[in-house]
C-alpha positions as CSV (number, residue, x, y, z in Angstrom):
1,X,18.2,-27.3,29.6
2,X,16.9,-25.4,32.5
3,X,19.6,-22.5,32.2
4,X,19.1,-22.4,28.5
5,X,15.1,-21.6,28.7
6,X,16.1,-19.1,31.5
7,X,18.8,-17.5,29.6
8,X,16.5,-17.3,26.3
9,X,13.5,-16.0,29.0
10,X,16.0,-13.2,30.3
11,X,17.3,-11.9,26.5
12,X,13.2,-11.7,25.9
13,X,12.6,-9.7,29.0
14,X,15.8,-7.4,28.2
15,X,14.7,-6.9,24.3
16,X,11.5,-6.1,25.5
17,X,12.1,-3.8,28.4
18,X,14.8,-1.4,25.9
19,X,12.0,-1.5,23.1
20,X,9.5,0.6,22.8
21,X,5.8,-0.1,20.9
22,X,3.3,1.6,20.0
23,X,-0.1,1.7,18.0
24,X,-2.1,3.6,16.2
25,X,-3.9,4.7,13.2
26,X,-3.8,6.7,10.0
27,X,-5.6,8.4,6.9
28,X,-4.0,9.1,3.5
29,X,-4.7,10.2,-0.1
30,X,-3.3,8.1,-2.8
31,X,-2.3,8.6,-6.6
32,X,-3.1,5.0,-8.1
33,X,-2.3,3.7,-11.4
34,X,-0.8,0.4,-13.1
35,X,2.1,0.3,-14.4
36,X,3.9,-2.5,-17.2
37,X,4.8,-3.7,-20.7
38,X,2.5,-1.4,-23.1
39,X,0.0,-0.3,-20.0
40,X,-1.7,2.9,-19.7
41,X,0.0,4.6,-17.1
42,X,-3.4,7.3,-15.7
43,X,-3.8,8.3,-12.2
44,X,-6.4,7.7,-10.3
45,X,-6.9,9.7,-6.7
46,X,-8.0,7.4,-4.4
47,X,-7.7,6.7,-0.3
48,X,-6.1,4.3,2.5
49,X,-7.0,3.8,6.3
50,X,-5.7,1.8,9.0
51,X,-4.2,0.1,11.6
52,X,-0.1,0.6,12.4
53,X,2.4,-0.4,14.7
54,X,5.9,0.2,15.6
55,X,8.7,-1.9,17.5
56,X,11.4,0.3,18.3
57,X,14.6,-2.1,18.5
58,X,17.2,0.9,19.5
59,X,17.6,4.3,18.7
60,X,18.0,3.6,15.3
61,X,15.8,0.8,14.1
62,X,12.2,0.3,13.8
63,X,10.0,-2.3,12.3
64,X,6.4,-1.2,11.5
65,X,3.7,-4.1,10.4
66,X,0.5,-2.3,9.2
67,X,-3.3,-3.5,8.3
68,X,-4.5,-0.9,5.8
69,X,-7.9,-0.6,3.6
70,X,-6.1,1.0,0.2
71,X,-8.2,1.9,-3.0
72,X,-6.1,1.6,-5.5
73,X,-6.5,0.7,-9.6
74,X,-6.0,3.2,-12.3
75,X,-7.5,5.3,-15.1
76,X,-7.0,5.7,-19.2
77,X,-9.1,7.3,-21.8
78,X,-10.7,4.7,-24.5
79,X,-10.8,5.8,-28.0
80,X,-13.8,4.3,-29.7
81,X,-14.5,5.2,-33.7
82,X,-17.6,7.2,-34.2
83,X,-19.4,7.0,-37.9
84,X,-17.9,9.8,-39.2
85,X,-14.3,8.9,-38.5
86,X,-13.9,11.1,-35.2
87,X,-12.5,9.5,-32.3
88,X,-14.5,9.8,-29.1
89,X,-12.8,9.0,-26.2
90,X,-14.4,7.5,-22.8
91,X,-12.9,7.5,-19.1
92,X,-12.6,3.8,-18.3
93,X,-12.2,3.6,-14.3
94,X,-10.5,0.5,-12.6
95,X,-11.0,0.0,-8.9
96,X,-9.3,-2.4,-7.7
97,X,-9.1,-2.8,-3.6
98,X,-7.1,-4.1,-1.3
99,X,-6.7,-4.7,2.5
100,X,-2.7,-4.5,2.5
101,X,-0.2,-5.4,5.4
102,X,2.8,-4.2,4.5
103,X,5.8,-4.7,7.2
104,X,8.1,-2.0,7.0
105,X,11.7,-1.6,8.9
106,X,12.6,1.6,9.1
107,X,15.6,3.5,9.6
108,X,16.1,6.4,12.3
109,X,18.3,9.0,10.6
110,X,17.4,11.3,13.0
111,X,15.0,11.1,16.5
112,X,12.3,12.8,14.0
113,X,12.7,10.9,11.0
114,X,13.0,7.8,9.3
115,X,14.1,6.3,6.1
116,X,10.7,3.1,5.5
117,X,11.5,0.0,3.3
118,X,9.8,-3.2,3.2
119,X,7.5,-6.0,1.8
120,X,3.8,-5.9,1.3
121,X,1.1,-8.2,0.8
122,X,-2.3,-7.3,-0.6
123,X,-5.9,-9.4,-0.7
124,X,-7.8,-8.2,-2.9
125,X,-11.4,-7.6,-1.5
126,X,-13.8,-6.6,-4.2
127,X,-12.9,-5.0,-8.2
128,X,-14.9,-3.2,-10.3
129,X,-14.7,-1.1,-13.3
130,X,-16.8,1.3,-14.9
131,X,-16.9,3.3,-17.9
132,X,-17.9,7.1,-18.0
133,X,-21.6,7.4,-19.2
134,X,-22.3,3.6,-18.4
135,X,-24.9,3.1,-15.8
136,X,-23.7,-0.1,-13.7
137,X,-19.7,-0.8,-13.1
138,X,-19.2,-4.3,-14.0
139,X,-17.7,-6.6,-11.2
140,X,-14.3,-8.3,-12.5
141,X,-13.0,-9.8,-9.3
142,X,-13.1,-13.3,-10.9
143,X,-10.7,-12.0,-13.2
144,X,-8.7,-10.2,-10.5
145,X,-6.0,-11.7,-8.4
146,X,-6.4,-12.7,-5.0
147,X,-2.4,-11.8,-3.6
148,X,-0.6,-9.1,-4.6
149,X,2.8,-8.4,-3.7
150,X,5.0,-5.5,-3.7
151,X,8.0,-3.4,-2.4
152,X,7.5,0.0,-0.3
153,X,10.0,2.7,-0.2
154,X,9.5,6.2,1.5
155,X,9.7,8.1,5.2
156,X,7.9,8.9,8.1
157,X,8.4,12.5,9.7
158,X,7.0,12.4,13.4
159,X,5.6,16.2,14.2
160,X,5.2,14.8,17.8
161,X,5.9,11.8,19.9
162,X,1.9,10.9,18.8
163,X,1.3,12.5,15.6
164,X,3.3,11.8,12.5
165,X,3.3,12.3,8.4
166,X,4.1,9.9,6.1
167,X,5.2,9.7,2.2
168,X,5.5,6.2,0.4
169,X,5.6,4.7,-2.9
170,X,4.7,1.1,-3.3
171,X,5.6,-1.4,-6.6
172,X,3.6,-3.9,-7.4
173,X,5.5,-6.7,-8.5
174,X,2.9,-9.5,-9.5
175,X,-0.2,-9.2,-12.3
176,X,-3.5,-7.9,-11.3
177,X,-5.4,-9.9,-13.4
178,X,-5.5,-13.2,-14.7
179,X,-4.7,-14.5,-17.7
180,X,-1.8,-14.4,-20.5
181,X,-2.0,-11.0,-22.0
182,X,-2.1,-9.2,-18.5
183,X,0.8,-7.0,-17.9
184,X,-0.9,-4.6,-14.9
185,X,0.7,-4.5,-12.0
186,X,-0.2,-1.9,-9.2
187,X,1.6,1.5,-8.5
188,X,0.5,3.6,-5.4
189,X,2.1,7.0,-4.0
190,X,0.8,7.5,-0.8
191,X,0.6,10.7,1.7
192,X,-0.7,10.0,5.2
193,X,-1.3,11.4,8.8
194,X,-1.5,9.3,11.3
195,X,-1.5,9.4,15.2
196,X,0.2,6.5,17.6
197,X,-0.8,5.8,21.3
């Protein structure tokens, strides 16, 4: 029993003595919108910031578990009937915000660049919407789900051994909202900068 917990004690010292982590930060601008079964499908520019890291198994593989503050939600045009048969349309705003940790593994093609995939997981902090002209945006995070899970797929460029550039797409694969009729589920293309340490 004794050789076992040193033999398991020296493979941990060895893994972590070849890998290399690191931490940082990063900043990105985001093109939100939700996506389904008869959904309006507008884009809505919104923001992310957080916390990353990255455990650097080999030369070649990576995984990356990140905290991140994401706006997301979407945008459509409602058409309402005016009295003399003229549609007027009004911007209807969904903001719908998440902290996400999404754990990605990533793939070194090259010393400078790798190929990201992995799962995420997003709590839902607060969601409003609010309707163009409308004084106060109406609070529907009763209505909103708590968890929301999706896929990640993009690529991380690092301009330096600190400072790197970052493209993703993330699908959401479960319903925003509650109930029967509610087909949204979250799209987000994301473009950030970040720095590691």
């Amino acid at each position: 029993m004794k050789k076992m917990f040193a033999l398991i004690a020296a493979a941990i010292v060895c893994v972590s003595a070849s890998a290399q982590v690191q931490f940082g930060a990063k900043v990105g601008f985001d093109m939100t919108n939700f996506w389904g079964k008869n959904v309006e499908h507008g884009m809505k520019p919104s923001y992310q910031a957080g916390l990353v890291m990255e455990y650097k198994f080999n030369p070649n593989f990576a995984i990356a578990p990140e905290v991140v503050f994401a706006s997301q939600g979407g945008k459509f045009k409602a058409v309402e009937l005016s009295l003399f048969d003229l549609d007027i349309s009004k911007t209807v705003t969904y903001n719908t915000n998440y902290i996400n940790v999404p754990v990605m593994l990533k793939y070194y093609v090259s010393p400078a660049f790798s190929i990201d995939f992995g799962p995420q997981v997003g709590f839902n902090v607060y969601s409003k919407v609010s309707i163009k002209g409308e004084d106060k945006p109406l609070d529907i995070k009763d209505g909103t789900n708590t968890v929301d899970f999706g896929l990640g797929l993009g690529g991380t460029y690092n301009l330096t051994e600190n400072a790197f550039v970052q493209a993703r797409y993330t699908m959401g694969m479960t319903k925003v909202f509650e109930g029967d009729y509610s087909k949204e589920k979250n799209g987000n293309i994301q473009v950030a900068f970040g720095m590691k340490f």
